[in-house]
C-alpha positions, -999 to 999 in steps of 0.1 A, spaced: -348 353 -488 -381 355 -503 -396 331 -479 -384 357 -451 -399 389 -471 -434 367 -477 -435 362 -437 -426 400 -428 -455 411 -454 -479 384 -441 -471 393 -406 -473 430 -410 -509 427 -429 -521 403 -399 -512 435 -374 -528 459 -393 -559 437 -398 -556 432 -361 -554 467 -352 -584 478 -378 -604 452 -360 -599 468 -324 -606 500 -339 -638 488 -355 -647 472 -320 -640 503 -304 -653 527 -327 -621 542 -331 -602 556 -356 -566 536 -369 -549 569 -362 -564 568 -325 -553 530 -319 -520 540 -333 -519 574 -306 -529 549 -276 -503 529 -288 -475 552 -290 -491 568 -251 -485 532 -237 -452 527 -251 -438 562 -239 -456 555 -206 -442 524 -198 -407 533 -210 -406 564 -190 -424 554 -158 -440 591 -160 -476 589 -149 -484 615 -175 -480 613 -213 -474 643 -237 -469 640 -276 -470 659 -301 -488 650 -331 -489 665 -366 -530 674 -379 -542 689 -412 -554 721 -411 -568 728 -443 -602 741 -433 -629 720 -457 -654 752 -458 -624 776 -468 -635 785 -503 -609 775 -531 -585 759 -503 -584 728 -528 -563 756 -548 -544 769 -523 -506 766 -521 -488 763 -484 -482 744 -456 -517 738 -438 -508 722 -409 -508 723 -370 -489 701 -340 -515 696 -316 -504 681 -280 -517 641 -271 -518 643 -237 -529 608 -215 -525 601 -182 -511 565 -176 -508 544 -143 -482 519 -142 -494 481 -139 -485 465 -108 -483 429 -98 -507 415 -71 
């Protein structure tokens, strides 16, 4: 059983090392990799040219004075929208 977890955790670290590499190629962001990611996946499970999420953002305002203090929820959905073509065989 250990064997097993030592493989998952390996395998899981190689991902993320992978995808931290593309987004350093890219001069992306991990969250961005991660939201292409998830646009691809919807896309080619719904076979919908266009993509809409919804994604979850801070919205804690950095030159709002005090809002390090402030209690409440700070947040706002904001849509992911991407239009995505199919891949056909030649």
């Amino acid at each position: 059983m250990t064997n097993t977890r030592a493989c998952v955790s390996t395998s899981r670290s190689l991902r993320r090392a992978h995808c931290a590499q593309l987004a350093r190629w890219n001069r992306l962001t991990l969250n961005t990799v991660a939201q292409g990611a998830w646009a691809l996946l919807l896309g080619t499970y719904s076979s919908e040219e266009d993509v809409v999420f919804g994604a979850v953002v801070s919205g804690r305002p950095a030159e709002l004075r005090g809002v390090e203090s402030m209690i409440g929820s700070f947040i706002k959905h904001a849509a992911g929208a991407s239009p995505y073509e199919t891949p056909r065989r030649v």
